[in-house]
N, C-alpha and C positions, 0 to 999 in steps of 0.2 A: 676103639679108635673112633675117633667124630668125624662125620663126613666131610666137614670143612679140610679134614687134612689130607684126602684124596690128592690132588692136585699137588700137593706141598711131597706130597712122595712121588708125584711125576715129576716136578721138576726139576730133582735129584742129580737124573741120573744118563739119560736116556743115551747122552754120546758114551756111556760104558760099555753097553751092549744090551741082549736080553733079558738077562735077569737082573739088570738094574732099570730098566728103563721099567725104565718102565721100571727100582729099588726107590730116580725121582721124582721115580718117580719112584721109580720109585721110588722113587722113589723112592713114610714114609718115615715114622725114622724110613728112611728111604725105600718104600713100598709103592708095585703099581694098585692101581684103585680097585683090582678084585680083591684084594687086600681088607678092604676097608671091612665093617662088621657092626653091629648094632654094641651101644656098651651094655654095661649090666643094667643099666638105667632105663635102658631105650623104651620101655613102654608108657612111658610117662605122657598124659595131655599136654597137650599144648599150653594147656590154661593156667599150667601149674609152672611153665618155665619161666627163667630170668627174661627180661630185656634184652634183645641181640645187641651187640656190644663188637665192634672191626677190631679185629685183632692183625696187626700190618708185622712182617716181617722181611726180614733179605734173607734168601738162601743162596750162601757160595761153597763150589763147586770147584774141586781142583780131580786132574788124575795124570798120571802117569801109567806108562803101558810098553811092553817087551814083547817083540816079537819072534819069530823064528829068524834064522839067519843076520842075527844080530842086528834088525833095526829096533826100531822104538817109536813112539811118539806121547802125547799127553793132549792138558788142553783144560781149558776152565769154562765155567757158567755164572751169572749173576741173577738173579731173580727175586723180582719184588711180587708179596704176596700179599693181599687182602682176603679176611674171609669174616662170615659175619651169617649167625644163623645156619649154618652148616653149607651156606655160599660161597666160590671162594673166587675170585680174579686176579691173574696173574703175569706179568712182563716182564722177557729178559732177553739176554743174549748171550751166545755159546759161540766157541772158538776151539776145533779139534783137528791135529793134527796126526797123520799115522805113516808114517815111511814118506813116499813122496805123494803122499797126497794131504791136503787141508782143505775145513772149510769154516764158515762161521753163518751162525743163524740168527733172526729173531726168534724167539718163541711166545709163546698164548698159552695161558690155562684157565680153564674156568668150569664151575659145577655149580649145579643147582639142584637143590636139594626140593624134592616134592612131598611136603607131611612131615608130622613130627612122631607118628606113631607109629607101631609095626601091626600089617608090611606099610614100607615104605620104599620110595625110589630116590634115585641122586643120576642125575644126566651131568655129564663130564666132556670135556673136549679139549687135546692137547695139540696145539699145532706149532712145524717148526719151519722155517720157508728160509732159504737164503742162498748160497752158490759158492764153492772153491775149484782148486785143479787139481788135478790129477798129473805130476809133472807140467810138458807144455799144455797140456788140453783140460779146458776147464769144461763145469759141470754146473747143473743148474741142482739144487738141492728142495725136496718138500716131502714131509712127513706129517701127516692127521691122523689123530686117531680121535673118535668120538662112539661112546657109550651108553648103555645105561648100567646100575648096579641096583637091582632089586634083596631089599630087605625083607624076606620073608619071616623068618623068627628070630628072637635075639642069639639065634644058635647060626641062622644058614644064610648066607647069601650067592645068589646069582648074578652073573657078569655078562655082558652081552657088547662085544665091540666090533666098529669097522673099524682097519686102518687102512692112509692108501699109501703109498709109495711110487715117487717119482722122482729120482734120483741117475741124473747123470741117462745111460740107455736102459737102462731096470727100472719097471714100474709095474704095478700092479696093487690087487686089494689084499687084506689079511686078516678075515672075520678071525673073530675068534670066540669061545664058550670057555667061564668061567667058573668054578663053583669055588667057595669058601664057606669051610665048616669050622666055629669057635669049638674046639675040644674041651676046652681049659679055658677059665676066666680069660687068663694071660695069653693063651697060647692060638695060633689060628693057622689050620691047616688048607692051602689051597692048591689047585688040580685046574689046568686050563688045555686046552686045546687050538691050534691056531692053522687054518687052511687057506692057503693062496685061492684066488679066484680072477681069473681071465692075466692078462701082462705074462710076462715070464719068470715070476719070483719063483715061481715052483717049490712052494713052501707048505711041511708038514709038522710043525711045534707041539709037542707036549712036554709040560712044566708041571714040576712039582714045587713049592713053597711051603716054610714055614717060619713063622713069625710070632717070637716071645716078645712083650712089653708088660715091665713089672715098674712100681716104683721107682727105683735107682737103676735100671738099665733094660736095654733089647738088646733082642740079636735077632736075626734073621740067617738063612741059609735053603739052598735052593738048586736046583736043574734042570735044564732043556735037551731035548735030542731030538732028531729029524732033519731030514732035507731043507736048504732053504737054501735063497742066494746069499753070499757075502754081503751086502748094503744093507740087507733089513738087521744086523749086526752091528752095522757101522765101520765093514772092512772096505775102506771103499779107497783100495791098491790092491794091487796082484790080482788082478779079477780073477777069479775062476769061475766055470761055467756055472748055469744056473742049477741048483738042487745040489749041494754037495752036501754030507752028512756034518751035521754039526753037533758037539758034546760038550756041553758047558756045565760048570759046578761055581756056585759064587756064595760068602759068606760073612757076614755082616756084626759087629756088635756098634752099640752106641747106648751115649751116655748125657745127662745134659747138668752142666754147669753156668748156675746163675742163671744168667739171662740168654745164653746159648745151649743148643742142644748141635751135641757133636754126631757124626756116625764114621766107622773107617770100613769099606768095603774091597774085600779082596776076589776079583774075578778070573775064573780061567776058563779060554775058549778052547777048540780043537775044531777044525774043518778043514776033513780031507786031508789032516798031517800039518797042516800051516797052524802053529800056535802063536795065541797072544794070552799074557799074562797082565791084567791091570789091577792095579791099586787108586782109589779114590777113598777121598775124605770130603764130607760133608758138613757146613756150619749152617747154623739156622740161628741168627740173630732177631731177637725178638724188639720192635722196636717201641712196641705198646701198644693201650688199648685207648680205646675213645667209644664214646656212645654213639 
């Protein structure tokens, strides 16, 4: 996968939950950016590449989602993406609603990719800022995450992130440590860890991912478990207190036709007994290239 499409797999996904957000991320057929990986290529000079060349896309973003005690909610994204030389920037806006609460955001992404050889590095930065309610009481909304993703051999990379979270009365940071190992050409196995730090999000994340990418199709498929608040999820109704045990499994194929690259992402949470159940679909419209 080319660093340019870090970003293009955060901005996916991120109102699904954990293991999408980060599927738009992440993502990216919808992957977050520990995701990302050197290709079979990657050792190549500089000297020897093409001319960077903007590659501009829209990523939209639909999902639907069931809750325990028979609510529901959904909600879509739009996102326009440039990327160019394994650079990428990015603008859109999201609109998610869940029982009785909604909200809607701008968001930002952008990477930058440092070298062309291995090792090499890619600094990344996803931010979403905006505000909805929570029945009558509304809430101010802000989510950053920013990184770095070191390429050490076209076998291993390393992830390194802060996020912060401030969100309605919950707010805090959520480093987190990444590792991804390419097993297989195709195939890319990654292991993260994620710790709250100072606020009250009282969050302890560990994720398993894997990620096929052949010719004619991906799939991805994945899980998190630990303590954490509801918002860093995106349950953000029914609060429940901060740190409840959360169990998630989510799993992905996609495919791309013509000028689009499809993805359909099937998510299930559990925290504390309170489940949600989402389904999202992803389109990635290519709208072309320019020098």
């Amino acid at each position: 996968m080319r660093a340019g499409e870090l970003v293009l797999c955060v901005a996916f996904a991120a109102a699904a939950g954990t293991g999408q957000a980060q599927a738009q991320q992440s993502a990216p057929p919808a992957t977050e950016p520990a995701t990302a990986a050197p290709s079979a290529a990657g050792g190549q000079a500089a000297a020897t590449a093409p001319a960077a060349v903007t590659d501009e896309r829209l990523v939209l973003s639909g999902n639907g989602a069931k809750l325990s005690q028979d609510h529901g909610g959904g909600g879509g994204s739009a996102t326009f993406l440039a990327s160019s030389g394994g650079n990428v920037l990015g603008v859109g806006v999201e609109y998610q609603e869940i029982a009785n609460s909604h909200w809607t955001n701008g968001v930002f992404s952008g990477a930058l990719a440092l070298g062309q050889i291995v090792p090499r590095a890619t600094l990344y930065v996803d931010a979403r800022d905006g505000a909805g309610d929570i029945g009558p009481h509304a809430f101010h909304y802000t989510v950053a995450d920013g990184g770095v993703i070191g390429t050490l051999t076209q076998w291993l990379s390393v992830q390194l992130e802060e996020r912060y979270v401030d969100i309605d009365k919950n707010h805090g940071n959520l480093p987190k440590l990444g590792v991804s190992l390419r097993v297989a050409p195709p195939l890319l196995v990654t292991v993260s860890y994620a710790h709250s730090a100072g606020g009250n999000l009282e969050g302890r994340l560990t994720s398993v991912r894997l990620d096929y990418v052949s010719r004619s199709f991906s799939w991805l498929a994945g899980g998190a478990w630990g303590p954490v608040s509801p918002v860093v999820i995106n349950l953000i109704t029914r609060v429940i207190g901060p740190g409840p045990p959360l169990q998630e499994e989510y799993l992905g194929i996609g495919k791309s036709l013509g000028r689009t690259d499809w993805q359909l992402l099937a998510d299930y949470q559990d925290i504390e007994g309170f489940k949600r159940k989402t389904l999202t679909l992803n389109c990635t419209l290519h709208l072309g290239r320019r020098p």
